[in-house]
C-alpha positions as CSV (number, residue, x, y, z in Angstrom):
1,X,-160.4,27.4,-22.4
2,X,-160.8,28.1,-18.5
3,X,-164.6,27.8,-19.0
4,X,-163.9,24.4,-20.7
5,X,-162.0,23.2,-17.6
6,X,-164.4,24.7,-14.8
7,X,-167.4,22.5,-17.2
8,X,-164.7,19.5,-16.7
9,X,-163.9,20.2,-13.2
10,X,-167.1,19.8,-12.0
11,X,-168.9,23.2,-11.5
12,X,-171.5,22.7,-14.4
13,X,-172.2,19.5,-12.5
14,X,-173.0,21.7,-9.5
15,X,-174.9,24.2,-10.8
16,X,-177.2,21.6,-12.2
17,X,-177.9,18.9,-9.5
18,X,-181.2,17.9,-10.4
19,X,-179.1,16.2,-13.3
20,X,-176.6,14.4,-11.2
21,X,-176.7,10.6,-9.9
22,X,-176.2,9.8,-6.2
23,X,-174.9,13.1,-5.3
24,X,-174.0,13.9,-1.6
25,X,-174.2,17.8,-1.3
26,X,-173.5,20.8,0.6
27,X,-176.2,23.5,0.5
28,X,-174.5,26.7,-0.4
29,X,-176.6,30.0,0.6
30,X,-178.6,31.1,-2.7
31,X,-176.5,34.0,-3.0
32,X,-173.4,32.1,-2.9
33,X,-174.9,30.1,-5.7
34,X,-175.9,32.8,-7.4
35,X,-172.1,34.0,-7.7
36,X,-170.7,30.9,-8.1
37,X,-173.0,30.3,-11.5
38,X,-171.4,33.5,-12.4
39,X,-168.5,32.3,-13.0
40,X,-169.3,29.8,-15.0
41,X,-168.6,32.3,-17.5
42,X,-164.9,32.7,-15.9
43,X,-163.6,31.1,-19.6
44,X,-165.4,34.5,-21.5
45,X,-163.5,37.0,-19.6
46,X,-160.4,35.5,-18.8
47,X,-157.3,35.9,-20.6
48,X,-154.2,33.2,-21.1
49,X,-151.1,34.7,-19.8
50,X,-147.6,32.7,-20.0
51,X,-145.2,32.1,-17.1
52,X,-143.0,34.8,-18.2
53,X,-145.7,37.2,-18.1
54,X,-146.2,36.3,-13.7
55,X,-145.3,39.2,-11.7
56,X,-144.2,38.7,-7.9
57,X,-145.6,37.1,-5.4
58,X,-147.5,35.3,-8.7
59,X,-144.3,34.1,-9.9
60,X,-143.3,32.5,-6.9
61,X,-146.9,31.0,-5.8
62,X,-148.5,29.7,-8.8
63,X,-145.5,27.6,-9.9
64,X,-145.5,25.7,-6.3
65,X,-146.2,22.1,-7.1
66,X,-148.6,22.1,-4.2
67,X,-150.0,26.0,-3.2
68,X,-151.0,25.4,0.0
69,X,-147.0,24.9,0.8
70,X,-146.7,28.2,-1.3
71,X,-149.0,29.8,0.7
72,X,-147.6,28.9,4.5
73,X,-144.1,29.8,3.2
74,X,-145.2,33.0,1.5
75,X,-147.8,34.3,4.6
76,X,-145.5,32.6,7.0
77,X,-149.3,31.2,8.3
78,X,-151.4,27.9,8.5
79,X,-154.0,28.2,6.0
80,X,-157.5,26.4,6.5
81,X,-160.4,26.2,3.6
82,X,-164.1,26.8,4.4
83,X,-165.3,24.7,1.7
84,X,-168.6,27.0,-0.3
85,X,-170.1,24.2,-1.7
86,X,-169.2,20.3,-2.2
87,X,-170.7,17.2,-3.9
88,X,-169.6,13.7,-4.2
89,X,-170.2,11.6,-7.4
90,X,-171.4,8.3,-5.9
91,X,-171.1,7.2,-9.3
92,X,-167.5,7.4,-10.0
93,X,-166.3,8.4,-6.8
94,X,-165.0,11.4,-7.4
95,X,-165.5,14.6,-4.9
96,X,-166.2,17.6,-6.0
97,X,-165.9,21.5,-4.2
98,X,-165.1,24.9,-4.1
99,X,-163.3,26.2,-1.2
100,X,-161.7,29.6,-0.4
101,X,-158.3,29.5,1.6
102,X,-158.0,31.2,4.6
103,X,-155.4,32.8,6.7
104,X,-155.0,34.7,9.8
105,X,-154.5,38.5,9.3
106,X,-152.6,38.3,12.3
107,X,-149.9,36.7,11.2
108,X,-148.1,36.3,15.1
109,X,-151.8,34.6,16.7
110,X,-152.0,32.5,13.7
111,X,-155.2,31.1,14.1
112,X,-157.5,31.0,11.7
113,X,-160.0,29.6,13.7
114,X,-160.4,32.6,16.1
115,X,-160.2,34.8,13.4
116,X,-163.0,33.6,11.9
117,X,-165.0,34.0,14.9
118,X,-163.3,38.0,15.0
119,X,-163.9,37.9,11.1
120,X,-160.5,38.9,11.0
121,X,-159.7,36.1,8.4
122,X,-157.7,37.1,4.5
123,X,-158.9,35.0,2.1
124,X,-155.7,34.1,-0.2
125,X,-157.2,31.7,-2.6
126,X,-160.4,30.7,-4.6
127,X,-159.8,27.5,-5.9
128,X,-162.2,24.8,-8.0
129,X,-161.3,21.0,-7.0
130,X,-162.5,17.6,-8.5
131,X,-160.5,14.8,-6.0
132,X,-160.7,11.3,-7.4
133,X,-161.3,8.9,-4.5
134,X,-160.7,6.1,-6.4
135,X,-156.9,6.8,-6.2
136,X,-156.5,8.0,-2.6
137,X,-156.4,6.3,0.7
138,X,-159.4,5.5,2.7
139,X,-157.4,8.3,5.3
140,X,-157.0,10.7,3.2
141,X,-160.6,10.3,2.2
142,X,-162.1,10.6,5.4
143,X,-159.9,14.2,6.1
144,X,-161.2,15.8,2.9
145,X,-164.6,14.8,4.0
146,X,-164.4,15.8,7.8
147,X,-161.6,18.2,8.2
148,X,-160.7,21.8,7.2
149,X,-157.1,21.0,5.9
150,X,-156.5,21.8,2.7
151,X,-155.7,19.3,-0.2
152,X,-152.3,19.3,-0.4
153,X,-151.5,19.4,3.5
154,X,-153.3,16.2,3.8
155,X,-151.0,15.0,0.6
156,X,-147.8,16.0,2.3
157,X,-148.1,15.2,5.6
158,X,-149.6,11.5,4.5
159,X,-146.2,11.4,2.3
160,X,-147.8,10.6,-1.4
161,X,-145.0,11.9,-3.6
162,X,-147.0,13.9,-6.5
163,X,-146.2,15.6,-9.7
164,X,-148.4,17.9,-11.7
165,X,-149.1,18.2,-15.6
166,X,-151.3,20.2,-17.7
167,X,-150.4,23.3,-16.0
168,X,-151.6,26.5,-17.7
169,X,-152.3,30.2,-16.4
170,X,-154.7,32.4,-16.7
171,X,-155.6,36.1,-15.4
172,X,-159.1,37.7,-15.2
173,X,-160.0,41.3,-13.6
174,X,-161.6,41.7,-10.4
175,X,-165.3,42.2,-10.8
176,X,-168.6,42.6,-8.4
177,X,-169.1,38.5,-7.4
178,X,-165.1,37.7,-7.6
179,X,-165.0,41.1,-4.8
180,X,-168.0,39.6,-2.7
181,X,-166.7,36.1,-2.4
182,X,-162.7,36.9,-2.2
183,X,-162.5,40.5,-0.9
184,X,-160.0,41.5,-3.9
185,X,-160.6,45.1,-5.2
186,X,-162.6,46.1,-8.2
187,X,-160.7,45.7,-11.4
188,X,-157.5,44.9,-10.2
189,X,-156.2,42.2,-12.4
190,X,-155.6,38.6,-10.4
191,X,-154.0,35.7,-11.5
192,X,-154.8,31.9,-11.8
193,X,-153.9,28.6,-13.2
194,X,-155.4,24.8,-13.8
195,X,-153.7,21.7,-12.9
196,X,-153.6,17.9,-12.5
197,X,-151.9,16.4,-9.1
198,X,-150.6,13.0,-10.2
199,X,-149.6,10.6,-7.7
200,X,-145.7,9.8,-8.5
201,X,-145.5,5.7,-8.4
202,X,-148.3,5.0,-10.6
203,X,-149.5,7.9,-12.7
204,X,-153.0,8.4,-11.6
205,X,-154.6,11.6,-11.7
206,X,-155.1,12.6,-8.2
207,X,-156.9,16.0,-8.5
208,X,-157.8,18.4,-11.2
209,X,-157.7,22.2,-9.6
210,X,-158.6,25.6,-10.7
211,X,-157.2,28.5,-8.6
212,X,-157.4,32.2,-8.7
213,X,-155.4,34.2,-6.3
214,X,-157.2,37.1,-5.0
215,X,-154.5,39.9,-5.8
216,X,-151.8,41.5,-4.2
């Protein structure tokens, strides 16, 4: 199932860009791409969970409509993304990436800037994005291209009015490239879910997302 959406979401279309059509990319490192092929196979060792079975702070993030709001409330921080790899679908404008979420670990300086250059940054999400342009302003646009906000900062402070559907949730255990790109610890069991932002006054799909929260 998860591996079905990642395929959907755009990160077979990464991992094979000689096959793509008018693709604007970011080069990520070969390691990077190395791990991120890995999980491709995310949907083979992943297991369906239900909302019941969430246990805290996974019951409170993963059912935010947005989780970047989930995340500033929760960490009491401003999160940024470094984006690991991106590439945009001239062909049907849509905008595909992989970002991590950052914060501060010092949650009183608050800058995640800084503590990148300290490498004293937490990464508190891993998330899979396909953005369809052809339903956002040109605005809105030109942030996800140019800025490190995340997503759903850019919604909310541009006031669309969203919903989400097609939410499901998933976890998966902690293993050697999940460690190396997020930092969570081996085996520990992390949580996840997929969903589509849909923009409120006319029903188009805005962004299909995969997230996986690091661990806790």
């Amino acid at each position: 199932m998860i591996q079905k959406i990642l395929c959907l979401y755009g990160l077979v279309a990464v991992l094979n860009i000689s096959q793509a059509v008018s693709l604007t990319e970011i080069h990520p490192s070969k390691s990077i791409q190395n791990n991120m092929k890995s999980l491709s196979n995310l949907g083979k060792i992943s297991t369906k969970v239900s909302e019941d079975f969430l246990l805290p702070p996974y019951n409170y993030l993963l059912l935010q409509p947005l989780m970047t709001t989930g995340v500033e409330k929760y960490y009491q921080r401003t999160p940024l993304i470094q984006t690991v790899y991106a590439i945009k679908n001239q062909h049907d404008n849509t905008y595909y990436r992989a970002i991590l979420m950052l914060v501060d670990n010092n949650k009183a300086r608050n800058n995640v800037l800084l503590a990148q250059r300290k490498k004293e940054v937490m990464v508190v999400e891993l998330a899979f994005i396909t953005i369809n342009f052809n339903a956002l302003p040109k605005k809105i646009i030109g942030d996800v291209l140019k800025t490190n906000i995340p997503f759903g900062k850019l919604l909310s402070r541009n006031h669309l009015k969203i919903y989400t559907t097609d939410r499901s949730y998933f976890s998966v255990n902690c293993d050697k490239v999940l460690a190396s790109i997020t930092g969570c610890h081996l085996n520990l069991k992390l949580y996840g879910r997929t969903n589509t932002i849909v923009k409120a006054d006319n029903h188009k799909w805005l962004a299909h997302v995969v997230e996986i929260l690091p661990g806790f």
